[in-house]
N, C-alpha and C positions, 0 to 999 in steps of 0.2 A: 469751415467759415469762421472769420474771427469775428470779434464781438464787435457789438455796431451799438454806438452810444447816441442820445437824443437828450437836449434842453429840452424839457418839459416847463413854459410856460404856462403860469398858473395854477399848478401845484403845489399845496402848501398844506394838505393834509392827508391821514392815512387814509378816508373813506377815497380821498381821490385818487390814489395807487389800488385801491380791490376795484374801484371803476376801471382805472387803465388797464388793469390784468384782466380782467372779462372780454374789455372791446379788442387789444391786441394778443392773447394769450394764443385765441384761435387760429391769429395769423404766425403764427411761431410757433406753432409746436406743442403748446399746453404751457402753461402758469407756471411751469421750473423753469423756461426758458427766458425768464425775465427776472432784472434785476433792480429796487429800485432805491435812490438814497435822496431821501426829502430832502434835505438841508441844501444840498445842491439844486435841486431840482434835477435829477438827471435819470433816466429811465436806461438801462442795457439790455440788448437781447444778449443773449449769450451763445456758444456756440451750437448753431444746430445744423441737421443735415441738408436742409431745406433751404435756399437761396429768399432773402427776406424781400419783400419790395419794397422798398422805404418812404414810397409816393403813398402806398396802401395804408401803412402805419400812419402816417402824417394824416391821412383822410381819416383813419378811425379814432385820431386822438381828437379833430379837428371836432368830429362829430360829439364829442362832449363838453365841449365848450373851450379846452384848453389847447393848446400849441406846441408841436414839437418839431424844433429845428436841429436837423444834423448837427451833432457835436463839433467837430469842425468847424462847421460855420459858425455855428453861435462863439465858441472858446478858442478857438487856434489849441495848440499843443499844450499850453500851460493849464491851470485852475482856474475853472470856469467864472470870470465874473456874469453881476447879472447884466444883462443885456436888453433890456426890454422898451419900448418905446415909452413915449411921456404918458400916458392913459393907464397902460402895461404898469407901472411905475406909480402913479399917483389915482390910479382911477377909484379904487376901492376907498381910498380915503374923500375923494372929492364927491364922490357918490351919498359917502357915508355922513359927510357933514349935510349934503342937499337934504337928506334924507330925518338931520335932525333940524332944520331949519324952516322945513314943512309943515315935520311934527308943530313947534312951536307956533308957527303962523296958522297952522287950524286949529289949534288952540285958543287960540287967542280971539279967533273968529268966531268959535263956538260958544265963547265964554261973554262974548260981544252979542252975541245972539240970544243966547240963555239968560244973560243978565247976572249970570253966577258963573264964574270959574270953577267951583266946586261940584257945581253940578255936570259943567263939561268935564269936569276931569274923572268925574266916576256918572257915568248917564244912567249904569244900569241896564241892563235887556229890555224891560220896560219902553225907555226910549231910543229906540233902534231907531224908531222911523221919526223922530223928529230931527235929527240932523240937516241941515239946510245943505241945498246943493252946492251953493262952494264951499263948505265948510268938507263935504263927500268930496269932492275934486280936489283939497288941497291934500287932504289924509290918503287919498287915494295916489296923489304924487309920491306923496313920502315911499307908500309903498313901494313904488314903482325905483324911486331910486334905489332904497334899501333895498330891493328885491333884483338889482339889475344884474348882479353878477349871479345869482341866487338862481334867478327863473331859467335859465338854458340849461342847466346841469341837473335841476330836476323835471324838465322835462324831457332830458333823457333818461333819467330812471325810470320815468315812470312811462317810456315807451322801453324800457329792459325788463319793464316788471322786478329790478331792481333798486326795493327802496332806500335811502341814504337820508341823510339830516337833512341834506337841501328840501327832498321832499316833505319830510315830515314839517320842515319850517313854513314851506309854500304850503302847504294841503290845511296849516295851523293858522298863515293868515287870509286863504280865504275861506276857513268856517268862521273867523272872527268877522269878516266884512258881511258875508250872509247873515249873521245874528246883529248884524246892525253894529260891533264894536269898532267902528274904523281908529277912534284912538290906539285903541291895543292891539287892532293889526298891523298900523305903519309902525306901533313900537315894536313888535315882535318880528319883525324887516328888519325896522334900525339897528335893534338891541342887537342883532342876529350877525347884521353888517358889520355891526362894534367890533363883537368877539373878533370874527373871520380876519378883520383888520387889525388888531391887538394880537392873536394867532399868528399872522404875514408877520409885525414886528420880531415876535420872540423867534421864530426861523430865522429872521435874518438877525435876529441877537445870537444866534448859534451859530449860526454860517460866517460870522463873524468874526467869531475865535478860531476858526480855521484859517480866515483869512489872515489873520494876527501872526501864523506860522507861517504864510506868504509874503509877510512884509518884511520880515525877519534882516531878510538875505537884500543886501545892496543890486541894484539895480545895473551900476556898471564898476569896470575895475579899471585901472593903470597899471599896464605891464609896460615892457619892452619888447620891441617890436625884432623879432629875430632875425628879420631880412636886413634893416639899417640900423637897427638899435636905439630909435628914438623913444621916448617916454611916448603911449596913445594909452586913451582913456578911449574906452566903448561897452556898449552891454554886454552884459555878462555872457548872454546867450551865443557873441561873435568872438569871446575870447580862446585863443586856440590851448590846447593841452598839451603841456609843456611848456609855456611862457615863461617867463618871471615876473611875478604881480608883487606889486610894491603897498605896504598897509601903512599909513601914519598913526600916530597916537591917539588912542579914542575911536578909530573908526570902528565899522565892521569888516571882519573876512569876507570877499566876496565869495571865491570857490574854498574848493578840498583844495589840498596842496601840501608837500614838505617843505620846511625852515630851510634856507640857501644861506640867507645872513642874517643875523642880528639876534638878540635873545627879547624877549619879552614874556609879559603873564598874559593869560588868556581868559575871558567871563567865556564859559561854557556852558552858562546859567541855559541859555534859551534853551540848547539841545540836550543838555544832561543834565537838568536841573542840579549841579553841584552848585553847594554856597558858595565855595572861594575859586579866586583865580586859580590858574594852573599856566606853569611855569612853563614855555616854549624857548628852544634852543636849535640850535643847526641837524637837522633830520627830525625833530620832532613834526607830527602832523598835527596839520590845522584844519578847521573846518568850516564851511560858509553858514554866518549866520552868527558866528562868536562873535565877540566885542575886546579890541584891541587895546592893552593896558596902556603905558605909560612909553613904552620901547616900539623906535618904527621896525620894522624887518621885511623881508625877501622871502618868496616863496614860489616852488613851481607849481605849476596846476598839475592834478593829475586825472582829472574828472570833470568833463565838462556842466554847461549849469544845468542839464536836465536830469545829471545822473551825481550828483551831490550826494552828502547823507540826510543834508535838510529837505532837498527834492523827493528822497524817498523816506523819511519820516512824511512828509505832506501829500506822501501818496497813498502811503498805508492807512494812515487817517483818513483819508476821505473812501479808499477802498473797503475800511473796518464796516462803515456806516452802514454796508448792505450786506453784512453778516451779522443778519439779527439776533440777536438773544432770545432765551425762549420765554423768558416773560414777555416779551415783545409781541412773540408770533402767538402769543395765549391772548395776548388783547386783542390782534390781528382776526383771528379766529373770535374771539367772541363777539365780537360788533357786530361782524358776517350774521351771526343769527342774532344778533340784542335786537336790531333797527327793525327787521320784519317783525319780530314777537312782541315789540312796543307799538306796533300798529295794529295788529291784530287785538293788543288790548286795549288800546283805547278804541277801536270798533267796538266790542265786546261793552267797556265803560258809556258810549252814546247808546247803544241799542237794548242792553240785557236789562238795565233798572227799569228804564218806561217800559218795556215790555212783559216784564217779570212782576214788577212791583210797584207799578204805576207810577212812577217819576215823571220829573216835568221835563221835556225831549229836549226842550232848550236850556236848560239846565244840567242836564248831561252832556249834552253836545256838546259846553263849554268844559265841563272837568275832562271830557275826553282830549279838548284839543289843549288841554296844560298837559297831559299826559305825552300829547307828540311833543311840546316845545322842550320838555326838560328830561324827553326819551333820548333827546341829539346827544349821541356817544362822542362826540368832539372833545372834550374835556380827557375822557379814557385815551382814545387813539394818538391826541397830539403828545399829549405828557410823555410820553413812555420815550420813542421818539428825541426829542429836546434832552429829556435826560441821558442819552443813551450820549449822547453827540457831547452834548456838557462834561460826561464824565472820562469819554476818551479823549477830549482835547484836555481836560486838566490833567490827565496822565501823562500825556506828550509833549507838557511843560515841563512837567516834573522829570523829565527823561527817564519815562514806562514808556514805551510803544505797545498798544494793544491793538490787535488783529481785526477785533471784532466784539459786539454785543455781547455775544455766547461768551467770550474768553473774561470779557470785564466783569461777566456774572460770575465766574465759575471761583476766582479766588473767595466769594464769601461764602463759598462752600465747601473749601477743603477741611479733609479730615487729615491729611498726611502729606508733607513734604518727602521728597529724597533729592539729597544735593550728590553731586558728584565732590570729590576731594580737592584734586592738583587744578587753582584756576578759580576756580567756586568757593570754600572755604578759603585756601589758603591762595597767595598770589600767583602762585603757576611758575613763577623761576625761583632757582636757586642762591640765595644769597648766602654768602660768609660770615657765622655767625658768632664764633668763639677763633680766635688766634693765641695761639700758644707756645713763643718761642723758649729753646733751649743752649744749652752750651752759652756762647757769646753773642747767640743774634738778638739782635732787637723786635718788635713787632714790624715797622718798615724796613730793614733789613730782611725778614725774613719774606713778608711780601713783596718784595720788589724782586729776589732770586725767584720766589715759584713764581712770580709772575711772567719773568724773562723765560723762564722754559713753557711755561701751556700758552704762552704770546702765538705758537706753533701748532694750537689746540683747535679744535671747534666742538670739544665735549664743551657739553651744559657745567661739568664740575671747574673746567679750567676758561668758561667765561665768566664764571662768579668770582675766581680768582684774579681776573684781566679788570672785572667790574668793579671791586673791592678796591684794587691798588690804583685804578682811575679817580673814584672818590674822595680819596686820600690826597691826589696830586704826587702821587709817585712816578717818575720817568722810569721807565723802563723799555730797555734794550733787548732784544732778540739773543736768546742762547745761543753757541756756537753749537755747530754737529750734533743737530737733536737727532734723537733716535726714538721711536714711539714702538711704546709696550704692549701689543692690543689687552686689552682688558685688561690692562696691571697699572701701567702710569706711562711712564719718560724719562730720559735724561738727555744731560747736555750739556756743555761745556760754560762757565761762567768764570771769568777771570783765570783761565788757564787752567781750573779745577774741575773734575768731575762731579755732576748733583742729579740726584734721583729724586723723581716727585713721584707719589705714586698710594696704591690703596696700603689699607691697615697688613690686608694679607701678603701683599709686595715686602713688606718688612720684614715681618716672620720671618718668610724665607731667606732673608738676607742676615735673620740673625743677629739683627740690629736693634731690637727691644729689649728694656729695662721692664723690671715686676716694674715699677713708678707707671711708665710709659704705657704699660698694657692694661692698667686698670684705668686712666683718664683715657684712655683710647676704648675701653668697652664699658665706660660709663655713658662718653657719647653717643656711642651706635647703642646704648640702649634706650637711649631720649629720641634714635631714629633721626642722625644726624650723620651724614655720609662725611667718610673724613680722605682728609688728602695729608701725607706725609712728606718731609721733603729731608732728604740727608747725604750726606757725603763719603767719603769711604773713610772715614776715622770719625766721625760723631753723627747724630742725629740734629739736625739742626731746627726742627719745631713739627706743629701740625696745626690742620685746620679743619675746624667743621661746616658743614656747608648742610643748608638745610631749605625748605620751602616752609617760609612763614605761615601762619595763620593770621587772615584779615584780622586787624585789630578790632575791627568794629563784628566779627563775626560771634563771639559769645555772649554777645547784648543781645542780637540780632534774634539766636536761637532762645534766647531767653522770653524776647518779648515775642514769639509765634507760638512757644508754651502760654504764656499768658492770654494769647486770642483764643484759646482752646483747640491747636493743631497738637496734639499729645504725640502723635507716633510721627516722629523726625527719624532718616534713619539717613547714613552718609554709605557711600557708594566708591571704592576706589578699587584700582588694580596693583597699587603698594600691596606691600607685605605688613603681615600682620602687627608687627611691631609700630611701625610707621603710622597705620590704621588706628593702633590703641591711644598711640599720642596726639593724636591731631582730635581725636573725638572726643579724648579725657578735657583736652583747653577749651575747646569750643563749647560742653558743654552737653554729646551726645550721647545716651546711654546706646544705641543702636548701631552698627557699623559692620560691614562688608566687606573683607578685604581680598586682597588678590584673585580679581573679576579680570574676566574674558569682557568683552558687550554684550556677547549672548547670555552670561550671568547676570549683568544687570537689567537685561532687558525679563529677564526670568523674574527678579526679585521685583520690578517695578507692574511688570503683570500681578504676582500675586499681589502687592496692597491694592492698586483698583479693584482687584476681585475681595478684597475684606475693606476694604475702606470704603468704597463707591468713590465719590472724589479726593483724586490726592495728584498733587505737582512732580516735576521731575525739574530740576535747577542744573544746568550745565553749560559746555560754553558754545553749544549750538552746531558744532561739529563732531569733534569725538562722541560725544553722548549721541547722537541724532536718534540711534537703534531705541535706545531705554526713552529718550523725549516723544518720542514718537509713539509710543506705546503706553503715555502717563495720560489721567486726563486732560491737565493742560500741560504745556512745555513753557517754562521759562529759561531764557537765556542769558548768560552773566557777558559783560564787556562786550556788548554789541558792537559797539560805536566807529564804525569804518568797515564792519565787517560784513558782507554781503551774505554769506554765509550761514550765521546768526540769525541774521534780521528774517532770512527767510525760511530758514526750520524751524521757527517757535514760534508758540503761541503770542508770545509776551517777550516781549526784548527789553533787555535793561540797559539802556545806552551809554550806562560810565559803570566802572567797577564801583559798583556801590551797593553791599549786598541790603544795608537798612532803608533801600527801597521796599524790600519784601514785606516787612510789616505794614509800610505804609498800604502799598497795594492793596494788601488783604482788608485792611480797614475801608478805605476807598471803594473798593468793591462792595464791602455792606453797607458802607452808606446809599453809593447808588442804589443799589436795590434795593434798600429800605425807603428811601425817598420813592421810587416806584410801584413800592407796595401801599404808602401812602399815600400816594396819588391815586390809584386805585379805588384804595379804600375810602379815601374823602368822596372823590366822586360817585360811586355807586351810596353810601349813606344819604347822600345831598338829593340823587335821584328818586331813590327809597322812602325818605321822608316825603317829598312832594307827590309822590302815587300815592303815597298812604292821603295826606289831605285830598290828593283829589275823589278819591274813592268818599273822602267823609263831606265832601262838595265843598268843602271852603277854601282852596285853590286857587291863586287867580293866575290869568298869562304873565301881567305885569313881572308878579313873584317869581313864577317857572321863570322866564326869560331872563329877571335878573339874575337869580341863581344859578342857571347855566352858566353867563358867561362869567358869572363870580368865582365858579366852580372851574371854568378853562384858564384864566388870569393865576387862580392862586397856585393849582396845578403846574401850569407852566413856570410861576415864578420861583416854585420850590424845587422844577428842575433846571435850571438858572442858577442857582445856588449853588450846585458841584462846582460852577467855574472860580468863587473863591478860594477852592478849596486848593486850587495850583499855588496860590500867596501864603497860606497857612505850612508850618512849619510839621504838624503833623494833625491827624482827624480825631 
């Protein structure tokens, strides 16, 4: 069966996902078979053996008060907006002002009544029973509004015998109304409404920044229409693959696509968070969602708009959200018992003093029921949550793609990187790095002959050759009657002359080396720079080295992952050992591996897990896939078009840019340190107020304000990661 998604209607906290898993778990199979991601609101069963009934599900979510409508219907194919009617939409707030409008008006009645404000505003227990009956029927309003969305979800808990915050709020304001406090019942309604309502806000302040990754990408494009060839503008979603779509100056790309004409720079900010433009030329690719410099140009699609890179970065993001972290699923689990254990003690707090130690019953009853108000774990379960979603959408600005909770935790916990070499460290192709003409050639003389003979080439050494004399602006003509040497070189006729291109050891044999010639020729193979020779049959006419750079920005990089305290760096390639020494000595690595099988690196990358406990595997998401898969998390270098990448790692890096990795790691401890302080503010805040109620000076007022002072601040501190995509580093 494949997986079956639902808009969950009314969803907007963790207690209300452990309610959904009780009431639908049993109809699916057990509570692994459900999947759920707040921010959207969206509930998935997953794949099970069992044919779902989806009229069943919809009755059992119906029966807790919230709504769930087929995915489908609620979103079509794309990201789900919300959908909800006008009530649906504004009712928690229109509820919630009724609700302080009442408060106010029996206020005001009471204090008209009493002849003192001050006395209505604190009566005392004492006078319970003097409150006048409309002064009880308008406080009793208030209730009723602030408690409207409130009273149906705890009165399903409390027909599951599963208690939740709604209950403990309901159960809090009616011992407030039986002790006669109807002021501090309707406020422990309102105040309670507040939050939930302030709560609904910061969700949709999160689901927001998702959406920010949906608006990215242009809506429609102008191609040519390949049946008549007219210019047609249409949504992106009707444009066929293989067009030609035409971009003016300033706009955005709408799809993926290759350059057909024109040159321009490209802002790649949104999707790879790189600072500078990047320059586009005829076959370079483009991507939807970029922003077009100053240059119009031509491009064909090659990807329609549901399968984009933007589309699937905006997928994986919202996929991540139900890949919980494990501090997540430790708050998740702890609620599960905090909510019953803080009712059992504030039972415990009304009954054990009067009856142990003679207290006054109405006087407990009341520190018991500040112990339910400021027991509501709302505060704990939303924070964690918000942040989680806050700090994967700033990574996905910053062009990090992260998987999931679990993976955005796991960098502020490595003890050990391994990067792989060709690709990761260095660029991955070979370019020409030293030209060294001899006899009468010049530097373009001598590149433009090897180039005329490897023009015939598809070795990696004689495209760096072809690449080199392109850069230059050299023309260059096809050798006559090439003859190719396996594993040695070529030769071929150039201006009626015979010329041999070819290795150091090709030479030798020919007998054509000077002592001069042989020492700069094994100076540079021992820098682990592969050389190409080229000569003639009466001189040597020069040589070139060719070599795979190291990322210039890669020995800052290793330096500043030493400074976060990851000590054991260790590099991973299948070069030879010479090659190995020099790429690790620039970079900056004392550790290094060379001439590796994958089954050798997947060997070396088991053993650090097994001595490190967390440590990364850095590669370019294919060759590595053996050793990434076997590291605690996987990150992958130069994701960006790559389908490949994006879906064997943990963590995808969507432009070569290896000084994301320190970022990351920092990013990562910040999230989690902002959720360990959310945590921790909140349970001290709770902690403090049982201790005053225990000492009876407590009041609801205070519980209720500090709860939702304690949910507001909570949330806004996880709120705070989303600056952190603007900041240049953490």
């Amino acid at each position: 069966m494949e997986s079956i998604r639902f808009r969950i209607k009314g969803m907007c906290c963790g207690e209300e996902m452990a309610l959904l898993k009780s009431v639908v778990g049993p109809l699916v199979g057990g509570e692994s078979h459900l999947s759920f991601d707040l921010l959207s609101g969206k509930m998935t069963i997953l794949a099970s053996p069992d044919r779902v009934d989806d009229e069943a599900i919809k009755a059992a979510v119906a029966g807790t008060g919230m709504e769930a409508v087929s995915w489908g219907d609620a979103c079509g194919a794309g990201p789900c907006p919300v959908q909800e009617g006008w009530w649906q939409r504004h009712g928690r707030a229109y509820a919630c002002i009724a609700s302080a409008l009442l408060i106010l008006l029996g206020f005001a009645a009471d204090g008209y009544h009493r002849e003192s404000f001050i006395e209505a505003l604190v009566p005392g227990v004492e006078h319970r029973a003097d409150a006048s009956p409309d002064v009880i029927l308008i406080y009793l309003g208030a209730v009723v509004a602030g408690g409207w969305f409130i009273f149906p979800r705890a009165l399903f808990a409390l027909r599951k015998l599963r208690p939740d915050m709604n209950l403990l709020m309901v159960v809090a304001a009616c011992g407030a109304m039986a002790l006669g406090q109807w002021l501090e019942a309707a406020s422990v309604t309102f105040l309670f409404a507040l939050a939930l309502l302030l709560e609904s806000w910061s969700v949709g302040r999160a689901r927001s920044a998702i959406k920010a990754l949906v608006d990215i990408s242009p809506t429609t494009a102008r191609f040519i229409c390949p049946t008549d060839g007219d210019l047609e503008e249409k949504p992106i979603e009707e444009v066929p693959v293989g067009v030609t779509v035409l971009v003016r100056p300033g706009e955005k790309v709408p799809l993926d696509g290759i350059v057909t004409k024109g040159a321009t720079s490209v802002d790649q900010a949104p999707i790879t968070g790189e600072s500078l433009p990047v320059s586009k030329q005829v076959g370079d690719e483009v991507y939807a969602g970029t922003i077009n410099g100053e240059g119009a140009f031509e491009f064909r699609t090659t990807r329609p708009a549901a399968d984009t890179t933007l589309a699937r970065i905006i997928h994986m993001v919202e996929e991540a959200q139900s890949r919980r972290a494990p501090v997540e699923q430790w708050v998740e689990t702890f609620a599960r018992y905090y909510t019953p254990a803080m009712m059992m003690l504030s039972l415990l707090v009304a009954v054990v003093p009067p009856l142990v130690f003679g207290g006054e019953w109405k006087s407990w009853l009341y520190q018991a029921l500040v112990i339910l108000v400021i027991a509501c774990p709302c505060s704990l379960v939303i924070s964690t949550p918000v942040s989680i979603v806050a700090g994967l959408t700033t990574a996905a600005r910053r062009g990090v793609l992260i998987k999931g909770g679990a993976y955005l935790e796991a960098p502020a916990h490595l003890r050990g990187i391994a990067f792989d070499k060709t690709g990761t460290l260095t660029y991955g192709q070979p370019l020409v790095q030293t030209i060294i003409p001899m006899d009468d050639h010049t530097v373009e003389k001598l590149l433009t002959r090897a180039a005329s003979l490897e023009s015939h080439s598809t070795h990696p050494l004689a495209r760096a050759i072809l690449s080199a004399a392109e850069s230059r602006g050299l023309e260059v003509a096809p050798a006559d009657h090439f003859t190719l040497l396996p594993g040695q070189g070529a030769l071929g006729v150039i201006e009626n002359k015979t010329y041999w291109v070819g290795s150091h050891r090709l030479l030798e044999q020919w007998n054509h080396e000077s002592a001069e010639l042989h020492a700069t020729a094994s100076s540079l193979e021992d820098a682990g720079h592969s050389l190409v020779i080229m000569w003639c049959e009466d001189h040597v006419c020069g040589l070139m080295s060719v070599a795979d750079s190291v990322r210039s920005e890669a020995p800052s990089v290793i330096k500043s992952l030493k400074g976060l305290g990851i000590h054991r760096i260790v590099m991973l390639t299948g070069d030879n050992q010479r090659t190995a020494e020099q790429v690790a000595g620039l970079v900056g690595i004392e550790e290094y591996y060379a001439e590796l099988l994958p089954e050798d690196k997947v060997r070396v990358v088991t053993e650090m897990k097994e001595s490190l406990g967390c440590m990364a595997m850095v590669g370019d998401g294919v060759n590595d896939a053996p050793a990434m898969a076997s590291a605690s998390v996987s990150i992958a270098m130069g994701a960006m078009g790559s389908d490949a990448a994006i879906e064997t790692a943990d963590i995808a890096l969507m432009s070569d840019d290896l000084s994301k990795l320190p970022w990351l790691v920092r990013h990562s401890r910040r999230t989690l340190g902002i959720i360990k302080q959310n945590i921790v503010f909140s349970l001290v805040v709770k902690g403090a107020f049982i201790g005053l109620a225990f000492a009876g000076i407590a009041t609801l007022w205070g519980a209720i304000a500090a709860d939702m002072g304690a949910s507001l601040l909570v949330i806004f501190n996880g709120l705070r990661l989303l600056s952190s995509a603007r900041a240049s580093s953490e």
